[in-house]
C-alpha positions in Angstrom: 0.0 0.0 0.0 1.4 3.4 -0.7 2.4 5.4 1.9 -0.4 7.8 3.9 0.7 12.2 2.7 -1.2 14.9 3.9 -3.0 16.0 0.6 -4.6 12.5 0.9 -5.0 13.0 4.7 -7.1 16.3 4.1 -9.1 14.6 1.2 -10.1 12.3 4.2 -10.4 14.8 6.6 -12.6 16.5 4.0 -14.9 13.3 3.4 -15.1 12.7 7.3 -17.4 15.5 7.1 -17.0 15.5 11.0 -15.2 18.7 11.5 -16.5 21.5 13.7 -18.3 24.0 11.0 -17.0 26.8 13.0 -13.4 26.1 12.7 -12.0 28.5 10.7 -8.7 27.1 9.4 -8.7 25.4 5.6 -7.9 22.0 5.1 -4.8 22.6 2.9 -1.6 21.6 2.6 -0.2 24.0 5.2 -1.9 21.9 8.0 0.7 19.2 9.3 1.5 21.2 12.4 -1.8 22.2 13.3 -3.6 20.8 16.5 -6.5 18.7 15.3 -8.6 20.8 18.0 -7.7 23.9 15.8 -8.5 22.0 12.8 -12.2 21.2 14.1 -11.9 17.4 14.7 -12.9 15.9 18.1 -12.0 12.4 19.6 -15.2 11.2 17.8 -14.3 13.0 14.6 -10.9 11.8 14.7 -12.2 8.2 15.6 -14.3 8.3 12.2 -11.6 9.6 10.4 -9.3 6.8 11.1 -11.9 3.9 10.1 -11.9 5.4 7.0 -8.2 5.1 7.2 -8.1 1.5 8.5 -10.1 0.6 5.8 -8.6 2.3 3.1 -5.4 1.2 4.1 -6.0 -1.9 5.9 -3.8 -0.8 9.2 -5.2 -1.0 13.0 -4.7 2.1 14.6 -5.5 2.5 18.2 -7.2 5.3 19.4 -5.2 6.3 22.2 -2.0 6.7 19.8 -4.5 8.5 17.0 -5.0 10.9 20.0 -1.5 11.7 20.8 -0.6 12.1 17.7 -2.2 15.6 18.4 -1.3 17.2 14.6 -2.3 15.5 10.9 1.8 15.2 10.4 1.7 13.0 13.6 -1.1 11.0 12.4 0.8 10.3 8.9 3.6 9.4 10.8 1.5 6.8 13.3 0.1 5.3 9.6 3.1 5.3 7.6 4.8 3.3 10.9 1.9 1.0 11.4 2.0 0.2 6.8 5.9 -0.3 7.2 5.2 -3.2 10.3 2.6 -4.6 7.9 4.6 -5.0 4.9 
């Protein structure tokens, strides 16, 4: 499986659809640093958003380490670790 980058993670951010309407910050590529909080995503948004990413690329991700991951770069990192164990 190719590896998880953050113009794919913000495609599934996007599709999630879970985001707090009020956040204010675009879901672009200048995003990797940003608290997830900022970014509009709870621990039930974030838990959505990583089914879609266990299924799309068929890695288990526990939610306690999608949680400290705390920023979208830290995410792709916890994925891209979990795809390299896998392969």
């Amino acid at each position: 499986m190719t590896a998880l980058v953050l113009q794919r993670l913000t495609e599934l951010m996007a599709e999630c659809g879970d985001r707090d309407p009020s956040s204010e910050v675009a879901l672009d590529d200048s995003i990797g640093e940003v608290p997830f909080e900022d970014l509009g995503f709870d621990s039930l948004s974030l838990f959505n958003m990583c089914l879609q990413i266990e299924s799309t690329y068929s890695v288990q991700l526990a939610l306690d380490d999608v949680l400290a991951a705390e920023t979208p770069n830290g995410l792709i990192e916890l994925v891209n670790e979990n795809l390299s164990r896998s392969a």
